[in-house]
C-alpha positions, 0 to 999 in steps of 0.5 A: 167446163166451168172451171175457175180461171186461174189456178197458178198465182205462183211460180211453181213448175207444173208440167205441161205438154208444151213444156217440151217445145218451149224448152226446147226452144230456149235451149236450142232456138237456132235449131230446126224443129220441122220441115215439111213442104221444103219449109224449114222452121226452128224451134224459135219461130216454132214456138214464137208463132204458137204463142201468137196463136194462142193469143189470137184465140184468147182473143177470140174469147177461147179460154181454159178448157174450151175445145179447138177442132184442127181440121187439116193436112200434116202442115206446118200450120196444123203444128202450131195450131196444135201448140197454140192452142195448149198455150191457151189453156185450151184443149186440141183436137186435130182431124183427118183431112179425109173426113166427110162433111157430116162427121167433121159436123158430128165432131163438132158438135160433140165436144162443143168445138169453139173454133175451127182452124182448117186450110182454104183446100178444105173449104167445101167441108169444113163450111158444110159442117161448120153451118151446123156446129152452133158453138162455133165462135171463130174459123180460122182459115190458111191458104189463099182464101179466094174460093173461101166463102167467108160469109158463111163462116162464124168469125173468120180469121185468115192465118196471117191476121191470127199471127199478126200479133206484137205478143210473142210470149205465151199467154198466163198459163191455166191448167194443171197436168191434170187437165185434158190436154187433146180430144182423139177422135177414133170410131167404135163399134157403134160406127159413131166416132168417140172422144178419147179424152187425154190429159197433159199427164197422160200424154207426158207420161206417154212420150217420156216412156216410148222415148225411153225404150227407143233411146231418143236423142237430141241428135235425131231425125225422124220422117213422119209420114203418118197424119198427125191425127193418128196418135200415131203420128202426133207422138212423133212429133210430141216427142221429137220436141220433147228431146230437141230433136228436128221432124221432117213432115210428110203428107203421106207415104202416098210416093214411096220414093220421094219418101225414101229421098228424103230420108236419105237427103235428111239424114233420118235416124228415126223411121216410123211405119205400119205394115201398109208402108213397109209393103209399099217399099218392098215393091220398089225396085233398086232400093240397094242404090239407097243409102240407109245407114243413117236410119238406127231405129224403125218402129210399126203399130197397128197391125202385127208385122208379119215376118215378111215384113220383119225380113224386108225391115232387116235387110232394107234398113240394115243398121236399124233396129226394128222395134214391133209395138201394140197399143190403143189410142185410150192408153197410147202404148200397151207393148213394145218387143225389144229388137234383141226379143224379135228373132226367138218371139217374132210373133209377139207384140212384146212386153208392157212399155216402161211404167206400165201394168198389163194382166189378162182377165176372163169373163168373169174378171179372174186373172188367167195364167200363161198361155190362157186367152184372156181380156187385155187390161192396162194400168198405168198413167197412160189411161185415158180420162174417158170417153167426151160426153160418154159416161156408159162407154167410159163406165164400160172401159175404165173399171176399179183396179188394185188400189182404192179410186184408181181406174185401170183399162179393159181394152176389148182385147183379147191376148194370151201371155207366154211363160216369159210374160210376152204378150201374143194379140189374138182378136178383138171383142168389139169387131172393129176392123184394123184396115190401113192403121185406121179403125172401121166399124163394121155398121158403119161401112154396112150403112153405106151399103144399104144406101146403094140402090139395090142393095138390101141387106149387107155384113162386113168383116175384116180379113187378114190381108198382108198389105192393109193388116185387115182388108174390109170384106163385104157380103151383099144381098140384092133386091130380087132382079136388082143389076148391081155390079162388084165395081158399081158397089165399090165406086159407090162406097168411095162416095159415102166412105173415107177411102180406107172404110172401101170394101176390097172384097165384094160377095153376093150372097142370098142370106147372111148368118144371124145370132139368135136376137136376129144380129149378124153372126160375123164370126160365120162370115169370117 
């Protein structure tokens, strides 16, 4: 990024997102901040081993500004990568373990990552993508590195030796609250995945607020079942440090009941989930044997919460109280409904988060009054900095709002407001599809169909489904005498795709529905 090397020579207090886990630390460093896989760390080692972090990455040369990729599992590790390398001054990018080799590359490639820190369980594609990531400087692997094929690698550190390090301070600090702070990877309506850039202030911002209507404590407990390359997931943690609060990492919800054990066990206060997890719940049986009065708050995103849901949430969690919120990734939070709102505006996704502005806007940019549909447009230190590497996509988003210079974020969104000024979701203008709490791009799902042999043509929309929130439908035509099966397409897609990106809908079609400039009419399709 060109910038010059130091920017605080004085002891002034400039905040920044680690702010919260050194705090913490000094205030509370006996306490345990994490546990995940029966490890259990306080907030000193926590903190002590991202410092250590970070000077190996300085040492490595990574210095302000630079791009670190995290490309692991929800793991004690990829928490203090996360910390270290702010510690460096540097700029985090944690994702998905469940990325293909070719778009871990493209990311890679796209903010000009200078070193990647992954598990030795991922080896055979985070070393496929890293061959063709030229900026590369350094790979920093954990886990036993027998089946690590290390030459292949640029620089490899193994986890121990980067924390093997006498420093246990944090390095000179570089950066102001201004500075980006993390680079969100999340796909567009184009299929290719787009940086959502998000600045030290915007990320502050973001957790002081959420933290705020949820009245975080220090005395929390919150299980975190979401990948922390979810911002999701990754604000439970940011803020569960923020307060000194404990977070108990889960890989996934993939075992609903070991979940609920340990919730139990640990004695969770805070519970956060997406509508694909409270379905799973409510299909266990015998949860009346669980003891969940510890639990006094759960909290959905994503999809809307439908009343089932809603019903389930109450009668399960009987103490909590159930807050429904609504966002995008470029402004972390738009909405929340507060818990007393829910029985007289169920459907609703709520009203602005604090510090935050919303108004709707039609076509031509003119504010719409209640119960009109309109573009969603938020403003607020929450707005993102931009799309990394992607002026016209950010031109397109971020547009002049009510004072001179300021930007404000038109979202794609479309939503009405009430009389009471409680916003109702209604669609979204890109069609990106909302399927498991993760967006699909419709092209990109439709790529991997035309690639099937036999397949010749293919449109894909999402579907209300009461479990996924969307479900991925695909129409398919075939080549004249092909013999392709519903199943063979499915197993195919599992393939080419993450497995939240899989058709679950199959259709044989003989024709799709087109626009007048020969593009697929999806709204015919739905």
């Amino acid at each position: 990024m060109n910038l010059p090397a130091a920017v605080q020579r004085h002891p002034i207090a400039v905040p920044q997102l680690h702010d919260y886990l050194e705090q913490s630390a000094q205030r509370l460093p006996d306490k345990i901040a994490l546990v995940c896989q029966q490890r259990r760390v306080t907030y000193a080692d926590l903190d002590r081993d991202g410092n250590r972090f970070a000077h190996a990455l300085v040492r490595v040369g990574v210095s302000r500004g630079d791009r670190v990729v995290v490309f692991g599992e929800n793991s004690i590790e990829t928490a203090i990568a996360f910390w270290g390398v702010l510690k460096a001054s540097a700029i985090v990018s944690i994702i998905s373990p469940l990325t293909r080799p070719d778009k871990l590359a493209h990311m890679l490639r796209d903010c000009g990552a200078s070193v990647l820190v992954s598990e030795s369980h991922l080896a055979r594609v985070f070393t496929e993508a890293a061959a063709q990531a030229p900026s590369l400087r350094a790979t920093v692997v954990s886990g036993p590195l027998g089946k690590v094929d290390l030459p292949a690698l640029p620089g490899p550190i193994s986890w121990d030796d980067a924390l093997d390090l006498s420093e246990t301070g944090p390095p000179p600090r570089r950066n102001t609250d201004i500075d980006l702070a993390t680079i969100i990877y999340t796909s567009g309506s184009t299929g290719d995945p787009k940086g959502i850039m998000l600045s030290h202030r915007n990320m502050l911002t973001a957790a002081a607020s959420i933290s705020t209507y949820l009245g975080n404590v220090e005395d929390d407990v919150v299980l975190c079942g979401l990948p922390l390359s979810f911002d999701y997931g990754l604000y439970q943690m940011i803020m569960a440090f923020r307060m000194g609060a404990r977070l108990i990492l889960e890989r996934s919800f993939a075992y609903p009941a070991q979940i609920l054990n340990t919730l139990v066990r640990e004695r969770v206060t805070g519970f956060p989930g997406v509508p694909t997890v409270f379905a799973m719940l409510a299909e266990l049986k015998n949860l009346s044997d669980y003891d969940f009065s510890s639990v006094r708050y759960v909290t959905n995103t994503a999809a809307a919460l439908s009343m089932k849901h809603i019903d389930f949430i109450r009668q399960t969690f009987a103490s909590a109280r159930v807050f429904s919120m609504y966002g995008l990734t470029e402004c972390k939070r738009c909405t929340y409904l507060p818990p007393e709102d829910i029985d007289r505006k169920p459907l609703s996704v709520g009203i602005a988060i604090p510090n935050t502005e919303l108004w709707l806007v039609d076509d031509q940019d003119r504010r719409v009054g209640p119960d009109q549909t309109g573009q969603l447009v938020i403003r607020g230190a929450t707005v993102m900095v931009g799309y990394w590497g992607k002026p016209e996509a950010t031109a397109r988003k971020l547009r002049p709002g009510p004072l001179p210079g300021e930007l404000v974020l038109y979202t794609g969104d479309l939503c009405r407001l009430d009389q009471d000024g409680y916003l109702y979701f209604v669609g979204r203008m890109d069609e990106v599809i909302k399927s498991r709490g993760e967006k699909v791009a419709p092209e990109e799902v439709e790529r991997a169909l035309m690639k099937i042999p036999g397949v010749r043509e293919a449109g894909v929309v999402g579907v209300p489904d009461p479990v996924l929130g969307q479900a991925i439908k695909a129409f398919v035509i075939l080549d004249q005498g092909a013999d392709v099966t519903e199943q063979a397409i499915r197993l195919a897609c599992q393939a080419r795709l993450e497995p939240f990106m899989v058709p679950k809908h199959v259709v044989f079609v003989t024709a799709l529905p087109r626009t007048t400039n020969g593009k697929i009419a999806r709204a015919e399709l739905s």
